[in-house]
C-alpha positions, -999 to +999 in steps of 0.1 A: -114+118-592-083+137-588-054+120-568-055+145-539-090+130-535-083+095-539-059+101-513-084+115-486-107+086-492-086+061-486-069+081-454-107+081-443-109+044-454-080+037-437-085+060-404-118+037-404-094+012-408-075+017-377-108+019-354-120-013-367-090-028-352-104-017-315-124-043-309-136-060-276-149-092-271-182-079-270-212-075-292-231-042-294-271-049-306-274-012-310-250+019-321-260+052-312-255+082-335-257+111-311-257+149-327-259+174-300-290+161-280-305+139-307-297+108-307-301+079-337-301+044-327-293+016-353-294-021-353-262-038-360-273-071-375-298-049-396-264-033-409-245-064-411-277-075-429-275-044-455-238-046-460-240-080-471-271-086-487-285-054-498-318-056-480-324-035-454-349-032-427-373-002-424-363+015-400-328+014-419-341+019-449-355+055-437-322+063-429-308+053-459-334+068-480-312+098-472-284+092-491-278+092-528-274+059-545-233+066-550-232+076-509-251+045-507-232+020-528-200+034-505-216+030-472-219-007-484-183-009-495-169+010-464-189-016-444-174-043-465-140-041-468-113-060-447-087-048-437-055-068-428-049-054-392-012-078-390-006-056-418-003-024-396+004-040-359-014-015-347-021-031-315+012-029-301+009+013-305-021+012-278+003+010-250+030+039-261+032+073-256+023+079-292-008+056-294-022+068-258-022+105-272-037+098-304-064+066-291-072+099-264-085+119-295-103+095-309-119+082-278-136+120-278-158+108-310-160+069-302-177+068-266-193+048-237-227+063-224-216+059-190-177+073-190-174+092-215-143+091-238-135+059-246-098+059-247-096+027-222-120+010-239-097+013-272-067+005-257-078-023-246-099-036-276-064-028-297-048-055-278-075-080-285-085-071-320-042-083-325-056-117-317-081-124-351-067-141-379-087-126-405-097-093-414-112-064-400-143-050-412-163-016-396-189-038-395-170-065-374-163-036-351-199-025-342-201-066-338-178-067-309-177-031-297-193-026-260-232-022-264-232+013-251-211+028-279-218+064-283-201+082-319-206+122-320-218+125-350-208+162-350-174+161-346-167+134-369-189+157-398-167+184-386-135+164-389-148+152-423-156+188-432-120+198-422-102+167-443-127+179-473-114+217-467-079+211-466-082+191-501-098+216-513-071+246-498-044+221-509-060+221-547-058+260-543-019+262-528-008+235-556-026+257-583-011+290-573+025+273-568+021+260-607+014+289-615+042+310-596+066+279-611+056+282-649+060+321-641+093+323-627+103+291-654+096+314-686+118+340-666+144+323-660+143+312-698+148+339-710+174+352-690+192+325-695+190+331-734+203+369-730+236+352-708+240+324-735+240+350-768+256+381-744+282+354-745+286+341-780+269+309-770+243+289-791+207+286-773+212+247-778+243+251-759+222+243-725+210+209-738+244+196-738+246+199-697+248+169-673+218+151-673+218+149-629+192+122-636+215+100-646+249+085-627+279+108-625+313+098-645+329+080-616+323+043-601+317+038-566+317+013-534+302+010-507+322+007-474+309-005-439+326+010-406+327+018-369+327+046-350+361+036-334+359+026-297+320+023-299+293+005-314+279+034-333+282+017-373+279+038-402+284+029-443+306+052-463+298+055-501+328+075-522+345+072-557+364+040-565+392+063-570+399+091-540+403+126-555+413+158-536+392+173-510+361+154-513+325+169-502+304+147-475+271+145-476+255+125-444+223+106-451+198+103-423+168+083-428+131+078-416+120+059-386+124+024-389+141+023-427+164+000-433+203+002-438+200+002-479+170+026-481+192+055-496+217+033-513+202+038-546+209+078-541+240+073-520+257+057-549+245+085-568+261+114-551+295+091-550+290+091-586+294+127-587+324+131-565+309+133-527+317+113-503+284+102-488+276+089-448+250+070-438+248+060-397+233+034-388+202+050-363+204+015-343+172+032-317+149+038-343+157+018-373+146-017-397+156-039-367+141-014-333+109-012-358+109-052-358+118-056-321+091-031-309+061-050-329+075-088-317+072-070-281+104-065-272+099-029-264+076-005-248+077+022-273+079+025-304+115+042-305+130+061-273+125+097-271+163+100-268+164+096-303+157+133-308+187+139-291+208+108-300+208+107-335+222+146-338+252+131-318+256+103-338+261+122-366+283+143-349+299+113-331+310+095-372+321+134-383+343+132-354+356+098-365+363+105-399+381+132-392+405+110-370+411+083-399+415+111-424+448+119-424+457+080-423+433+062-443+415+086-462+452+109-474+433+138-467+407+140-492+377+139-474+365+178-470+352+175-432+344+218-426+318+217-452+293+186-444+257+181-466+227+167-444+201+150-460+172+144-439+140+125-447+110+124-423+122+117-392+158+123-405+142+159-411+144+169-373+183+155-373+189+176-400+175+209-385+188+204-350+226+197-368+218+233-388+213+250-356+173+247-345+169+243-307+136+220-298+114+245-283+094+224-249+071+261-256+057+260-287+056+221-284+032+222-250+008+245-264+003+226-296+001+190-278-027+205-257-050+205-286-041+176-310-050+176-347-059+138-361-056+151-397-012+155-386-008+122-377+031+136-372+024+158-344+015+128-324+053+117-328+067+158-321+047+157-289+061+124-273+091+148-273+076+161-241+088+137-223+123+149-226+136+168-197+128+210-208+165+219-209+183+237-237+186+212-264+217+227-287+232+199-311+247+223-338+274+207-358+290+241-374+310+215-402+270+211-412+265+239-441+237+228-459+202+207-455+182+188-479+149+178-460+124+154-477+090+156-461+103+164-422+078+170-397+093+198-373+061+225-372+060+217-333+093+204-327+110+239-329+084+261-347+085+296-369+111+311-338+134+285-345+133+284-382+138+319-384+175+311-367+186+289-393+211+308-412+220+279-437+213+270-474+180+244-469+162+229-497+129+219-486+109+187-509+075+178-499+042+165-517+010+169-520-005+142-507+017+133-478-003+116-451+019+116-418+026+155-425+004+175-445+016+195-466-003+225-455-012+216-420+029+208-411+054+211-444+045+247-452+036+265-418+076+254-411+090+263-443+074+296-443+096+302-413+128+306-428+146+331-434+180+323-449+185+339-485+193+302-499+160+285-492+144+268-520+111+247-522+099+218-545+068+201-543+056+170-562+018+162-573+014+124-563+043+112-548+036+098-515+057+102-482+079+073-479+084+036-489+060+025-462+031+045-482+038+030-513+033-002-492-002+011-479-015+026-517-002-005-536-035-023-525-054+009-542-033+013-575-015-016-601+018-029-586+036-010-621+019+022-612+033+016-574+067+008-591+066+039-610+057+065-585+089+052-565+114+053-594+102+088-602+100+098-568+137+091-567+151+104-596+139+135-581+157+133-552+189+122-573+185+154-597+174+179-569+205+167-543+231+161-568+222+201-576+219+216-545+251+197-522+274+205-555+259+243-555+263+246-511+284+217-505+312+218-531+308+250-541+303+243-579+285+273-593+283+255-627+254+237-610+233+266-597+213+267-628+195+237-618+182+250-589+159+268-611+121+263-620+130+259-653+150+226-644+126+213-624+102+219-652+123+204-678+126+169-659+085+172-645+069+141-658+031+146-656+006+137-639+036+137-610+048+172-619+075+188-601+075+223-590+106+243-576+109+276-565+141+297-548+135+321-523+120+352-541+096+328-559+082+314-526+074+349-511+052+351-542+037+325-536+033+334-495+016+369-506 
């Protein structure tokens, strides 16, 4: 089974997962299965009965007689399995903005007879499910779920359908960009062979280049400041030793990362001359993550954030620039700033590089929700900003590195189009809070700027929190693994692309070439890179 598969059965597993934590504290004798105006009632003891014993009632066993012996033998397992609810805290999300919009969706398939969707119902039963010790098992939810529970059989086939359908488009996409990569690879190849003899140079000449896997020349430190006459903190990583005119790169991460989540690749960039910012996102970091599931907040980060954390960035430019002269003798190069965004950092980057949220776009797409882009249910509790122009532009900004952002609502093709910027866009395949084609792609297709580039990895999930999630389903080295090769990644592709549009070091644009990116692929986790006339090939 490929991973891409995998991957959709345990987001199934797991979407199951999260509805098994809605329980009530009632029991439901019967289940009804209802497709269009037939309707299929089931027993739940007789399905407890199966699940755990194997023996199965006639009337089940007609129904069962259906299925294959595998579909079978995964019904039972599906019924089966626990799941750690504590593990998610998903009962303090039925309350938010976020978890009202998304419990709203699912409340459309999971209904009462008598009211329809069954949003309240959820909400509620999210609360209590928090309560159980143990875990949570689909069968334990048809136990305590209200005895009127109504699931529309057709819209969850057709939701099934559409999961099934985008693997199967996502297969296709990752296909044709391997192929457009290994193209534009043996091109580049041999162009770079006609420079290398044109010039007198051996053809073994290029294997003696930096290795940007691997640390830079110079040691670094780590140094903790604050945004002077505010609380605003930030960490500064730069060379031991100071040298002249210094690049910055600023580091925004995730929702709810903590302080050290880039340090490993912060270090690395200081290693190789930048100097490299990292603010502390104090709404919608480690500690707001923590405080929101002990109850100490309403939501799960205030919608501010998409305007704060611009400023903030802004706010420690500003302050470096005022200690420069003093305690920095000038080296730090402030007119020509690096973002790095990842995830939620993503929409930072983009509104520092000049995209405007756009309330338009945003409205019609939250009308209709999508519960295969589990991030448009974070873009939409934008909404709840006041509609006013949203302008955060920082013009020292030159250059964005955005790792898996979700932004396809948040400002749309209009707005992408606008960005006038070097932006190198990394996503994967199987990246479960933003799909790859239903959000990464639709957005990068938008831009226009002639320095836009595009690498995709087979494998590598979103973020730490995923490895978390999938190192239940694979061995803890594999999980160990698939993080260290996620980063060196990051490490090879940034150190590449902020010294090629940062520093302006054009001995470094020949990484940002397929042929790199092919040269460092370890498979089954390959890496694929294209620059901007490669990705309209792969657009056609």
């Amino acid at each position: 089974m490929s991973h891409r598969k995998s991957w959709l059965f345990s987001l199934l597993f797991g979407s199951l997962a999260a509805l098994a934590t809605a329980l009530p504290a009632w029991s439901a004798e019967q289940v009804y299965f209802k497709f269009g105006s037939l309707e299929l009632p089931l027993s739940v003891p007789a399905l407890a009965m199966w699940a755990e014993t194997g023996a199965a009632e006639p009337d089940l066993d007609t129904y069962l007689s259906l299925l294959t012996s595998q579909q079978r033998a995964q019904l039972r397992e599906l019924l089966q399995t626990r799941y750690d609810e504590n593990y998610f805290n998903l009962s303090y999300m039925a309350y938010t903005s976020i978890g009202e919009r998304f419990l709203k969706n699912v409340g459309q398939l999971v209904r009462t007879r008598d009211k329809g969707n069954g949003f309240e119902e959820l909400q509620t039963a999210f609360v209590n499910a928090s309560k159980a010790d143990e875990g949570i098992s689909f069968i334990s939810m048809l136990q305590q779920y209200p005895e009127d529970i109504e699931i529309d059989v057709a819209q969850i086939l057709g939701l099934a359908q559409r999961a099934k359908g985008l693997v199967s488009e996502t297969d296709a996409f990752m296909a044709k960009l391997a192929e457009v990569a290994t193209a534009a690879a043996q091109e580049q190849s041999l162009d770079g062979q006609k420079a290398q003899l044109q010039a007198g140079q051996s053809l073994t000449a290029s294997a003696q280049q930096p290795d940007l896997r691997q640390k830079g020349s110079l040691k670094t430190v780590l140094q903790p400041l604050q945004v002077q006459g505010s609380d605003l903190k930030f960490d500064l990583y730069h060379p031991q030793q100071l040298s002249r005119s210094m690049p910055v790169v600023v580091i925004t991460a995730g929702f709810g990362a903590e302080q050290d989540f880039f340090e490993d690749l912060a270090h690395h960039l200081a290693s190789y001359g930048f100097a490299v910012v990292v603010p502390v996102h104090a709404g919608s970091n480690k500690p707001r993550r923590q405080a929101f599931f002990a109850g100490q907040h309403q939501e799960l980060f205030p919608v501010t954030e998409y305007i704060k954390r611009p400023q903030e960035v802004t706010a420690v430019l500003d302050d470096l620039e005022r200690r420069n002269a003093g305690q920095f003798q000038n080296q730090l190069n402030l007119e020509d700033v690096g973002v790095f965004g990842h995830s939620f950092g993503g929409p930072t980057a983009l509104s520092l590089g000049g995209a405007e949220l756009n309330f338009e776009q945003l409205q019609q797409t939250c009308e209709q929700m999508d519960l295969l882009n589990i991030s448009l249910y974070y873009q939409c509790y934008a909404l709840e900003l006041p509609p006013q122009s949203t302008q955060l532009r920082d013009r020292r900004v030159k250059a964005l590195f955005l790792l898996g952002p979700f932004s396809s609502s948040l400002f749309g093709p209009e707005e992408m189009s606008k960005l006038d910027l070097p932006i190198l866009w990394e996503a994967t395949d199987i990246d479960l809070p933003a799909p790859l084609l239903l959000e990464q792609m639709p957005t990068f297709k938008g831009l226009t700027t002639p320095d836009r580039y595009l690498a995709v990895s087979e494998g590598l999930p979103h973020a730490h929190i995923t490895f978390e999630v999938i190192s239940g389903l694979v061995k803890e080295d594999e999980v160990e693994r698939l993080e260290e090769l996620s980063m060196t990644y990051q490490k090879a592709l940034t150190v590449a692309f902020f010294k090629t549009h940062v520093a302006e070091d054009e001995a470094f644009r020949p990484y940002l070439q397929s042929s790199y990116a092919q040269s460092i692929s370890e498979a089954p986790y390959s890496l694929h890179f294209l620059d901007a006339e490669a990705s309209e090939k792969l657009f056609e």
